[in-house]
C-alpha positions in Angstrom: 0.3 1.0 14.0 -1.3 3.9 16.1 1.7 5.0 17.2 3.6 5.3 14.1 0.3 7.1 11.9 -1.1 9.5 14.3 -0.3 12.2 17.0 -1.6 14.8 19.2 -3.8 12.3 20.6 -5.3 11.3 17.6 -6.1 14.4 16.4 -4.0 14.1 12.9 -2.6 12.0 11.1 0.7 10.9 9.8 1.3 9.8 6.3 5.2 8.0 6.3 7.7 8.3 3.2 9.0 5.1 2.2 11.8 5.3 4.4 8.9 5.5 7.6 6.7 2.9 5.6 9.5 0.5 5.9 9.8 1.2 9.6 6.5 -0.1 10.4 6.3 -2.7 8.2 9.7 -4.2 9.9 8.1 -3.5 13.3 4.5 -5.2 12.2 6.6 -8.7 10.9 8.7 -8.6 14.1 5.2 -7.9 16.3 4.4 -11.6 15.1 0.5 -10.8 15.8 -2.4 -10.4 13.0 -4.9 -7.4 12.5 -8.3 -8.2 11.6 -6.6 -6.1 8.1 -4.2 -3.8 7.0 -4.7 -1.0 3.6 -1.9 1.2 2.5 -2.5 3.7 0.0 0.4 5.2 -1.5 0.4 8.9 -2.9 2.8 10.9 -4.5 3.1 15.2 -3.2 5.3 17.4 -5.3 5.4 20.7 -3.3 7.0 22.9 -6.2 3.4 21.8 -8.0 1.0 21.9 -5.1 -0.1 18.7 -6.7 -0.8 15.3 -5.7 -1.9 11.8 -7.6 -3.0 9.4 -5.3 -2.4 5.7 -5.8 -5.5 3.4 -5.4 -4.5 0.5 -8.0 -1.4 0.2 -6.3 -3.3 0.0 -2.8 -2.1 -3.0 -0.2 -4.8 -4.8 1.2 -4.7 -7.4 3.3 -7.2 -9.0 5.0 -7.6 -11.7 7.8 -10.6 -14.2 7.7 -11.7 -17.3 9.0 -11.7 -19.4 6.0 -10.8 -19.0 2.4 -9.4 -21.4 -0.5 -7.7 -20.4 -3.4 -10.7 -19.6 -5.5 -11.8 -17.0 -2.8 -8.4 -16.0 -2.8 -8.3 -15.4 -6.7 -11.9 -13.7 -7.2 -10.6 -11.7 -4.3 -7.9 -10.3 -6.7 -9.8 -10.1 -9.7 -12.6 -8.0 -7.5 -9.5 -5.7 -6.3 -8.4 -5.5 -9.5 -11.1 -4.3 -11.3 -12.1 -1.1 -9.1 -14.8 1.0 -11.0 -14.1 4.4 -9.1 -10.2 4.1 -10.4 -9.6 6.2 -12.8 -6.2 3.8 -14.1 -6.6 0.1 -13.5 -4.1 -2.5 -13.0 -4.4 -5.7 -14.7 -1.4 -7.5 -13.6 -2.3 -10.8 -11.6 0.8 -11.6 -10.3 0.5 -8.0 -8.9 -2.8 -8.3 -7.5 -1.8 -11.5 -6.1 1.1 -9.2 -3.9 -0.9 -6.2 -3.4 -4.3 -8.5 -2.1 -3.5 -11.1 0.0 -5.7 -13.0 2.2 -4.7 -14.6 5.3 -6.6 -16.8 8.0 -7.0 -15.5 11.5 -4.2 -16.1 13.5 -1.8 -17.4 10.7 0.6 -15.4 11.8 3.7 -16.9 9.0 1.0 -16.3 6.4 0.8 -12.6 7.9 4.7 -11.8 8.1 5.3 -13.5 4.3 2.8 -11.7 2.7 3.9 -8.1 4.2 7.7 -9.1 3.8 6.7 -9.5 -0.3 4.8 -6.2 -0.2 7.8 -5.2 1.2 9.7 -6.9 -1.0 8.0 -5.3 -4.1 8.2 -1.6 -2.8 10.9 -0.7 -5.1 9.5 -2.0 -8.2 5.9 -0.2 -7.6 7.4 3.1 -6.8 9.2 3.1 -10.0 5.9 2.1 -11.9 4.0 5.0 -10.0 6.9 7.4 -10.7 6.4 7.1 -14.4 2.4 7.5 -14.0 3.3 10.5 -11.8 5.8 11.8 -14.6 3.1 11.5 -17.1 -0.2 12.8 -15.3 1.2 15.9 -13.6 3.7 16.4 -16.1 6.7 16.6 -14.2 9.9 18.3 -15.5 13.3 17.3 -14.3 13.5 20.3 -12.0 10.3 19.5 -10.5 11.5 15.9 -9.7 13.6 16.9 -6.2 10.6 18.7 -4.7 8.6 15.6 -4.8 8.1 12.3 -2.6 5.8 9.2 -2.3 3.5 9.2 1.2 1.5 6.3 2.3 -1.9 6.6 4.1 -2.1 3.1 6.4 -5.5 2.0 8.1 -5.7 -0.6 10.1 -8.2 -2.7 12.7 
């Protein structure tokens, strides 16, 4: 993950386009290891604008415990879901369910199938953030090729 988000020694960060974000998440499945979790928030840049929306309902989050059941699994989803520093919420379950997967510690097949249906669900999110973008920052059809989507990825 390190070596795909950051350079000069650490000292900044790199935020990957989809095409990058795809990259990684091929080379985390094949790594067939766990992280302790994993959080990528997507944002979207349009340099014509100087303008940027970031992304935080449609944030992937997953995290590794010990133990969970599928009651801990659902609150988990509902407590994602309903984020009070937000300013748009997403109150799609079957969404949540994607975007906020638990898995236990060392289950690696748990690990790779839950990234592989982020993964999975890429385009379909990007073209639901799109029209958010369209609509908050107002974008015109000649602002549309100066713009991308970035990801910001954290993990431990």
């Amino acid at each position: 993950m390190y070596n795909n988000t950051a350079y000069y020694n650490g000292k900044y960060r790199y935020f990957p386009t989809i095409t990058g974000l795809n990259g990684i998440l091929k080379e985390i499945i094949r790594s067939n290891s766990t992280t302790d979790y994993i959080r990528i928030t997507p944002f979207y840049v349009n340099e014509q604008l100087e303008r940027q929306i970031e992304f935080e309902e449609y944030m992937f989050y997953i995290e590794c415990r010990e133990w969970f059941d599928e009651e801990i699994q659902e609150k988990h989803v509902k407590e994602c879901l309903n984020v009070e520093d937000t300013q748009r919420t997403l109150n799609d379950l079957e969404l949540g369910a994607i975007l906020y997967p638990l898995c236990k510690n060392n289950d690696v097949d748990s690990y790779k199938k839950a990234l592989t249906k982020y993964k999975e669900s890429l385009t379909e999110i990007i073209l639901k953030m799109m029209e958010i973008a369209k609509s908050e920052m107002e974008l015109k059809e000649g602002h549309l090729p100066f713009g991308y989507f970035c990801f910001e990825i954290h993990s431990e």
